[in-house]
Every structure is written in structure tokens, then in C-alpha cells.
C-alpha positions as CSV (number, residue, x, y, z in Angstrom):
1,X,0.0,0.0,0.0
2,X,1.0,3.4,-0.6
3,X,1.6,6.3,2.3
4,X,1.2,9.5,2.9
5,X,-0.8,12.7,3.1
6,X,-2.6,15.3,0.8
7,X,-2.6,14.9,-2.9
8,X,0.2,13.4,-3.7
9,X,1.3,11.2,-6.8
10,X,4.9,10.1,-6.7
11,X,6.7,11.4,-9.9
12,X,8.6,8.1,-11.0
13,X,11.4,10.1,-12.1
14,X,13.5,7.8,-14.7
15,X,11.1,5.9,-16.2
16,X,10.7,5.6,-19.6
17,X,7.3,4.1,-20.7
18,X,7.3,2.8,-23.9
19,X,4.2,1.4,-26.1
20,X,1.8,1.5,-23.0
21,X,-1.4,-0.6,-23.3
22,X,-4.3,1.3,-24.7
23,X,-1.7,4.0,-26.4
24,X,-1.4,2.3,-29.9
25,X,2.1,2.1,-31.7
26,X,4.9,2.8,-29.5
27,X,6.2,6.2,-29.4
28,X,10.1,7.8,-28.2
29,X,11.3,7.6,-25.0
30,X,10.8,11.2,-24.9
31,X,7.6,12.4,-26.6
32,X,5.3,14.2,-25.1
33,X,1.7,12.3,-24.4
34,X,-1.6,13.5,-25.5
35,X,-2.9,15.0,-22.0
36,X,-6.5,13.9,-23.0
37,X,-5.1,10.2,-23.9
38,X,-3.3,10.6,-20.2
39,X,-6.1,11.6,-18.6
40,X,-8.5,9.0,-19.7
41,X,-6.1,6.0,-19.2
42,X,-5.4,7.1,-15.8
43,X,-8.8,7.4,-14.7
44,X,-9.3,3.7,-16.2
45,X,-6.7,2.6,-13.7
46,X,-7.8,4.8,-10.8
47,X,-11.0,3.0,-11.2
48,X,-10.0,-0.6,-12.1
49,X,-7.7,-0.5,-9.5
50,X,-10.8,1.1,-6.6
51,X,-13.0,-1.5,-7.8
52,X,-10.0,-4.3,-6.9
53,X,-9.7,-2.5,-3.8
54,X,-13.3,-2.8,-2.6
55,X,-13.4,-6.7,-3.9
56,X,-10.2,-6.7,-1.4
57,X,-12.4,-4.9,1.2
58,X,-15.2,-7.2,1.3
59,X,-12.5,-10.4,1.4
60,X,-11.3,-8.9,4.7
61,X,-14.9,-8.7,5.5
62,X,-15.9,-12.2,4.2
63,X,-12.3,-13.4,5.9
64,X,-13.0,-11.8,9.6
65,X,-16.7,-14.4,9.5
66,X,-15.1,-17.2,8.3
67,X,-12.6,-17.1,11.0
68,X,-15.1,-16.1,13.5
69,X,-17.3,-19.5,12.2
70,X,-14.4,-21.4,12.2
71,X,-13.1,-20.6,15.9
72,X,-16.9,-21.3,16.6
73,X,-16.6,-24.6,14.8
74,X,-13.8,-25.7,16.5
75,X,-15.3,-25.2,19.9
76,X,-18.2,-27.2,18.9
77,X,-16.3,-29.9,17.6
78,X,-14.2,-29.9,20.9
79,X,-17.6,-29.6,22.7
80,X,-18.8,-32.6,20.7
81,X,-15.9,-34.8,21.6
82,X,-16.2,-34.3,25.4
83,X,-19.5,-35.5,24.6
84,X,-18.6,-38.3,22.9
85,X,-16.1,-39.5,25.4
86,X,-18.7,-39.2,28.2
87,X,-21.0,-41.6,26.1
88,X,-18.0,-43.8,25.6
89,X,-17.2,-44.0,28.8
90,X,-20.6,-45.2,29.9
91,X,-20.7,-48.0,27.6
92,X,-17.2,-49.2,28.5
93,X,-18.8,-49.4,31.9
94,X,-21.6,-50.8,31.1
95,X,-19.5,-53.7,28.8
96,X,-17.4,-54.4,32.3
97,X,-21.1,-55.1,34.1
98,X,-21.8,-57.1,31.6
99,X,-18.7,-59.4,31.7
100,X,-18.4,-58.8,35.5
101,X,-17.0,-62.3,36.4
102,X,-15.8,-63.5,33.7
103,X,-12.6,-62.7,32.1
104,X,-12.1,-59.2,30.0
105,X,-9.9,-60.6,27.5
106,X,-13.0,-60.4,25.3
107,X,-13.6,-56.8,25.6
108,X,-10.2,-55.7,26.1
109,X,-9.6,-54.0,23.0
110,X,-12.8,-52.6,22.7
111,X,-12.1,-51.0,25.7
112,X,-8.5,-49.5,25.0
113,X,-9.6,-48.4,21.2
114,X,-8.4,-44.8,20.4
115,X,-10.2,-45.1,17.9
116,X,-14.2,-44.1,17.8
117,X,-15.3,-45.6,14.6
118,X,-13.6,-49.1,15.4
119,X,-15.2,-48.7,19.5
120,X,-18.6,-49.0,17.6
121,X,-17.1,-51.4,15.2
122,X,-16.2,-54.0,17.6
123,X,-19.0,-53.2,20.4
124,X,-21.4,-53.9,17.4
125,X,-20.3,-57.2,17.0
126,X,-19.6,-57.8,20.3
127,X,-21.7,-61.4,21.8
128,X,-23.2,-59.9,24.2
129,X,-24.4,-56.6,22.2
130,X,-28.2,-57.7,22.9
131,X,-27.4,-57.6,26.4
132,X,-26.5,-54.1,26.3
133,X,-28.3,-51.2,26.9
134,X,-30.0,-50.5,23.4
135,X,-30.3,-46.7,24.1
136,X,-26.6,-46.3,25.6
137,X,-25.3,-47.7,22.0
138,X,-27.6,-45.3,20.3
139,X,-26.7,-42.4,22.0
140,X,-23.1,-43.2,21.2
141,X,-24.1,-43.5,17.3
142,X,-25.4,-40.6,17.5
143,X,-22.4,-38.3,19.0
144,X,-20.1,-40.0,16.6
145,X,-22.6,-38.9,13.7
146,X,-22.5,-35.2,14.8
147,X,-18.8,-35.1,15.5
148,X,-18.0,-36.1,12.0
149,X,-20.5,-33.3,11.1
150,X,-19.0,-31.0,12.5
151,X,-15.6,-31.5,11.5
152,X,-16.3,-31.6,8.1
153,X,-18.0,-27.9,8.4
154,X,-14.5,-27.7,10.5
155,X,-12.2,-28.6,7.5
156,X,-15.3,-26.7,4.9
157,X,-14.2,-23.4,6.5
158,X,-10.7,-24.2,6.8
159,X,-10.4,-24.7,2.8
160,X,-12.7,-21.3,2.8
161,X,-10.2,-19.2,4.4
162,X,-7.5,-20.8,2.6
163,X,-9.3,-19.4,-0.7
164,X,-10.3,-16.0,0.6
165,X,-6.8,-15.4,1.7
166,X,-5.6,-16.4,-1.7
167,X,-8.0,-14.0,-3.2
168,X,-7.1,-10.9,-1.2
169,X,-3.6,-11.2,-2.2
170,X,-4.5,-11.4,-6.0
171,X,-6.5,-8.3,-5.5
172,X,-3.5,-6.5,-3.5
173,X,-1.4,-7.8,-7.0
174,X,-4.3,-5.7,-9.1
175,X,-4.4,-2.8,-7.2
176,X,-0.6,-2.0,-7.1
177,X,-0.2,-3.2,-10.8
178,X,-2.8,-0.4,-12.0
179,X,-1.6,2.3,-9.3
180,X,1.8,1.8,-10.5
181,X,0.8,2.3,-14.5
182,X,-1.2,5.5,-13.5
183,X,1.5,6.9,-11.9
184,X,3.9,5.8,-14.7
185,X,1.6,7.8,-16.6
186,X,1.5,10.9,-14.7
187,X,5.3,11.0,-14.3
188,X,5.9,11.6,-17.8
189,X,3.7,14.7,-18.1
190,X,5.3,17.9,-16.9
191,X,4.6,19.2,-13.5
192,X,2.0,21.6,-13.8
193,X,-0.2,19.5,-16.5
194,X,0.3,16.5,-14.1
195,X,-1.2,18.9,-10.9
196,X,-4.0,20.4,-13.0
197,X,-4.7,16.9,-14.2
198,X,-4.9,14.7,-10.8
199,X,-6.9,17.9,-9.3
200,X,-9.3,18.8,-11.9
201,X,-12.5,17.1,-10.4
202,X,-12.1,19.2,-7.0
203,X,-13.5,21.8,-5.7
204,X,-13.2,24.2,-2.9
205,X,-15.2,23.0,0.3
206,X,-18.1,24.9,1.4
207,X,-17.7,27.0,4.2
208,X,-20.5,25.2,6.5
209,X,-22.7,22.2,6.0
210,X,-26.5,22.6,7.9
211,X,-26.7,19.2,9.5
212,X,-27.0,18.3,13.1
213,X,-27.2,15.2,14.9
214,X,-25.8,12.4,13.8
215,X,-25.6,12.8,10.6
216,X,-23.9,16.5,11.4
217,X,-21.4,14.5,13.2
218,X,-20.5,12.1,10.4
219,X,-20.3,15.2,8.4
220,X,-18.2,17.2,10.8
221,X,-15.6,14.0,10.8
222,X,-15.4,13.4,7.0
223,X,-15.0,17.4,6.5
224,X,-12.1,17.4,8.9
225,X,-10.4,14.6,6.6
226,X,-10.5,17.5,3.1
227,X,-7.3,17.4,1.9
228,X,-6.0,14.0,3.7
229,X,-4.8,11.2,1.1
230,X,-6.1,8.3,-0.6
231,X,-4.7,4.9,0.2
232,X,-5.9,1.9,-0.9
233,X,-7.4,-0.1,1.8
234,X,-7.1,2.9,4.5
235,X,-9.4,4.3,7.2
236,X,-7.6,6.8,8.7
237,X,-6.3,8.1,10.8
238,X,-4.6,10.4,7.4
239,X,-5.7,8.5,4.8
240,X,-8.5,6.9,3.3
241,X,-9.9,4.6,1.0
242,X,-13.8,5.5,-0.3
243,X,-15.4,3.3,2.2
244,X,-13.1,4.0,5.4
245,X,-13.9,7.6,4.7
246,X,-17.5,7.0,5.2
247,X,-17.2,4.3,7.6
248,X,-15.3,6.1,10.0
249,X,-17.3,9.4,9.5
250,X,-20.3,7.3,10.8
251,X,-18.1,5.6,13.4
252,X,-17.6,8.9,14.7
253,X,-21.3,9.8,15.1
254,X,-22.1,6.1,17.1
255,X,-23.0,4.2,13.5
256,X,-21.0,1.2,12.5
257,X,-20.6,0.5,8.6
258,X,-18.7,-2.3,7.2
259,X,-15.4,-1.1,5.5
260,X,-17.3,-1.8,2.0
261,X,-19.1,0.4,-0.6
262,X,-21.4,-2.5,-1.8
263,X,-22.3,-4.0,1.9
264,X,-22.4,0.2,2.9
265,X,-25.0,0.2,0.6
266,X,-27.3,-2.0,2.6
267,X,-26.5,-0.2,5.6
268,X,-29.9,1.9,5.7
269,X,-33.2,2.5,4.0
270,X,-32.9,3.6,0.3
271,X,-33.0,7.3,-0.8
272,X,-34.5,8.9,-3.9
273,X,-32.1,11.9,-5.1
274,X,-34.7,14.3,-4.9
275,X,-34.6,13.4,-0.9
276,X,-31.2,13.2,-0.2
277,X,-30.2,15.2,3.0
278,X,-26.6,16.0,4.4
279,X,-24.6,12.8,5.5
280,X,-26.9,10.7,3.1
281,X,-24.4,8.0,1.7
282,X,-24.2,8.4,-2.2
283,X,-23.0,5.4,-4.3
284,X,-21.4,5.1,-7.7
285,X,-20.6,2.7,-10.8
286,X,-22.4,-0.7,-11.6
287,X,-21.5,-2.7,-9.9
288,X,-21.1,-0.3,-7.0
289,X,-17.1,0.4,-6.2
290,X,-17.5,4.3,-4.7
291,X,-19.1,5.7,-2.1
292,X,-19.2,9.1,-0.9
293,X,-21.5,11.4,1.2
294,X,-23.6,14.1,0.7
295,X,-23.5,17.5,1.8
296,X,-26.4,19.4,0.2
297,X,-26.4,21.8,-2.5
298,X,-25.4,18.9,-5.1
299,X,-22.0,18.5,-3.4
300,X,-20.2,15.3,-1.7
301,X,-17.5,14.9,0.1
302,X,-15.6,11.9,-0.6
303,X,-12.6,10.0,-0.8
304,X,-11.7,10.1,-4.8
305,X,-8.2,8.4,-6.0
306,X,-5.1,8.7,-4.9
307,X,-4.5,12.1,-7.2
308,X,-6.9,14.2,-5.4
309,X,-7.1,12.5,-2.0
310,X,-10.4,13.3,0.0
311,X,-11.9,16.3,-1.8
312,X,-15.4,17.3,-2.5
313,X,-17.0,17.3,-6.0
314,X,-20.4,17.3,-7.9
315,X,-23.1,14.5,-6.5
316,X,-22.7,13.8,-10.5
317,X,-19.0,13.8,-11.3
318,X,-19.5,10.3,-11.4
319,X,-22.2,7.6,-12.4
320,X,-24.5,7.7,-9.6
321,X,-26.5,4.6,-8.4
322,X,-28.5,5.3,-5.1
323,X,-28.3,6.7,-1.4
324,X,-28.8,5.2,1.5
325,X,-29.4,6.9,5.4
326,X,-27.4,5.2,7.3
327,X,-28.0,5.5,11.9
């Protein structure tokens, strides 16, 4: 992940990009590129590389439960083989009663078995099975059945996290392979084309926003972050990602939203545009990868790309989808 604060794109000062995907023929090491081809190619990446970052956001999320039903499915499975050792026990004491007086070499190794499956093996065929109680040996059956239940969901959620974890580093891979050809990009325009280019979609802040409450507090908090930079992944406490921004905003005013733009978007009712209201979260792109929020007067303050950092800009600088109102 990248650091640091305000916005900031690090001029990779020796590079020479040649032939760059989505350029055409390849050009000399020291040709000037079209500022409009530039600018389009680097909001592709800016964008590719958000919407890898918010797949790698809801991983983390996805990751966190599995672990959680995992540690849960561990207990139960430890819980069930208490249980299953209890029953156990019972019969072996129940097999000594019934050979009580004769000699145990027939049950000895029934009775020193680590192993469940063969215990219920040999008891079964045991001589004296009938003898035994019918609802002990079922109750024994039984506990065996659910313990293998539940280590199957045991090993299920292990081979889950294995996979989710193997996703979130491929989307870590995408994210710094387009954040690195953006700023490729960038670093080959001269300095003030490259700061009027990454800054173009901001505008100044208002002055005041008329909200109170919580939703004035969430407002206050994402305000206070103007100017802060956009990292990949971040919430704070100097840089954010779309969704930290608004997360911890709303954190701030006693809400908790999940550090995802899609699952932020279930967070709250739904809100028609013509009844959005200040710290109404605003949502962007299909499938949703951007979330910002509102602050009236057909503003939002959000965090953008890693050129402009958190900035505000026009509710439509971008292709809107919904609101929600979260608290």
C-alpha cells in the first residue's frame, strides 16, 4: 500500500514508458503524451484499481466471519468430543457389568480403542451386544454422527479461508499493478499539466454544511479529513480509502458500517435523489465500487483516488446509483 498525506502522486522520475497498453504504436522515450489520452487511461486505472480495492475490502470482511465460524466450529467440535467421550465412557462401563465375572480378554480392546469408529465397530459385533443397553449404543451412534458433522464444516471453513486469503492477495497484486501504470503515466507529463490533471474534479469546500445530529457528526468527521490522502485499503487516521472515509465518518457519530461500498450500501433505508439530505451515503458505478457522502447543494465529500485524495465534488461527477441513510 501506498503512504502519505494530501494529494500526492509520486513522480517516478526515470522511467521511460514505452508502447503503454491502450496508447497504440509505441512512441520515443521522450515524446510528449496526449494530456486527453493521459487523462482518460489514468482514470481507467484509478477505477480498475478502486474496484480491486473494494473486492479486497469485502474479502477482509468475508475473511473476519469465516474465521469467527471457524473458531466457533472448532469449539463445537471440541464440545462434541467431550460428549462423545462421556458416552463412551458409559458404555465401556456398562460392557465391564456385563462381563463382570468372567474374564475381559473379550472386551479388552474394545475398551483400549483410540479409535471411535472401530469402538462402535467391535462393540457392534460384540456377543453380548443384545445384552446391552439399546439406548446407551444409540446415543453413542449418534455423537459419533455429529462429530463427524462437525468436522467436516470444520475442514469446509478451513479450505474457505484458505481461498479467501488467496483471493485478497491477487487483489492486492491488481491494485498496485494499475496504481503503478497510473503513476507511470503521470510521471511523464510535466509538472503543472500533471497537478492540474490529478486535481481537476475538486473543488473548494463549502464554508459550512447545515446538519446536526448524527448525521452532522459524520459530516463534521469526513470534513475534517479535506485534503488527507487516498490509500488503498485505509481508514484513517490520514488516509483513506472510499469506504473507510464513510465508515469512519459514521463511526464517529455512534454508527458502525462495514469497511465496503457494496455492503455500505445495505446499511440503511434507500433514498431517492430528490430526498437526499446532508450525511446521506451516495453510491457510484455498476456494480457499485465508490461511495461518498452528501452534503447538500449537489455537493459530496468523498474520498476520490489517490490524485486528489479526499476532496469534494459534484453529487454527478461520477455515475451515480442510489443513497442510502445510514444510523
Amino acid at each position: 500500500m501506498l503512504n502519505g498525506r494530501k494529494r500526492i502522486i509520486p513522480a517516478l522520475t526515470g522511467l521511460a514508458i514505452v508502447g503503454i497498453v491502450g496508447f497504440g504504436p509505441s512512441v520515443p522515450a521522450q515524446a510528449e503524451p496526449d494530456i486527453k489520452d493521459v487523462e482518460s487511461r489514468v482514470d481507467q486505472l484509478f477505477h480498475e484499481a478502486e474496484q480491486a480495492s473494494e473486492r479486497f475490502n469485502d474479502a477482509r470482511i468475508e475473511l473476519r466471519e469465516l474465521k469467527r465460524d471457524l473458531c466457533s466450529l472448532k469449539a463445537d467440535e471440541n464440545r462434541q468430543g467431550d460428549r462423545l467421550e462421556g458416552v463412551r465412557e458409559q458404555v465401556e462401563r456398562s460392557v465391564v457389568r456385563q462381563y463382570q465375572g468372567q474374564g475381559l480378554s473379550a472386551v479388552g480392546q474394545v475398551l483400549v480403542s483410540d479409535d471411535p469408529q472401530g469402538f462402535l465397530s467391535e462393540l457392534s459385533t460384540m456377543s453380548a451386544f443384545d445384552d446391552l443397553q439399546d439406548q446407551m449404543y444409540g446415543d453413542y451412534t449418534a455423537e459419533l454422527k455429529a462429530l463427524d458433522i462437525r468436522r467436516e464444516a470444520t475442514e469446509d471453513r478451513a479450505d474457505q479461508v484458505a481461498e479467501v486469503k488467496a483471493q485478497l492477495a491477487e487483489e492486492k497484486s491488481e491494485i498496485d499493478e494499475k496504481l503503478e501504470e497510473a503513476q507511470a503515466l503521470l510521471a511523464r507529463l510535466e509538472e503543472k499539466e500533471r497537478e492540474k490533471l490529478v486535481s481537476r474534479d475538486t473543488t473548494r469546500p463549502p464554508a459550512s454544511v447545515p446538519a446536526s445530529g448524527r448525521a452532522g457528526a459524520a459530516i463534521a468527521y469526513a470534513m475534517a479529513q479535506v485534503g488527507d490522502a487516498y490509500v488503498y485499503g485505509a481508514a484513517g487516521p490520514s488516509a483513506f480509502d472510499c469506504s473507510g472515509l464513510t465508515m469512519m465518518a459514521w463511526g464517529a457519530a455512534g454508527v458502525s458500517l462495514p469497511h465496503s461500498s457494496s455492503a455500505q450500501y445495505s446499511s440503511g433505508p434507500r433514498v431517492a435523489e430528490s430526498d437526499l439530505q446532508p450525511g446521506d451515503l451516495v453510491f457510484y458505478y455498476s456494480p457499485i465500487s465508490h461511495v461518498g457522502m452528501y452534503i447538500g447543494n449537489g455537493m459530496i465529500v468523498h474520498a476520490a483516488n489517490p490524485g486528489a485524495g479526499v476532496t469534494t465534488a459534484p453529487l454527478h461527477s461520477m455515475p451515480y446509483v442510489g443513497a442510502v441513510r445510514p444510523g
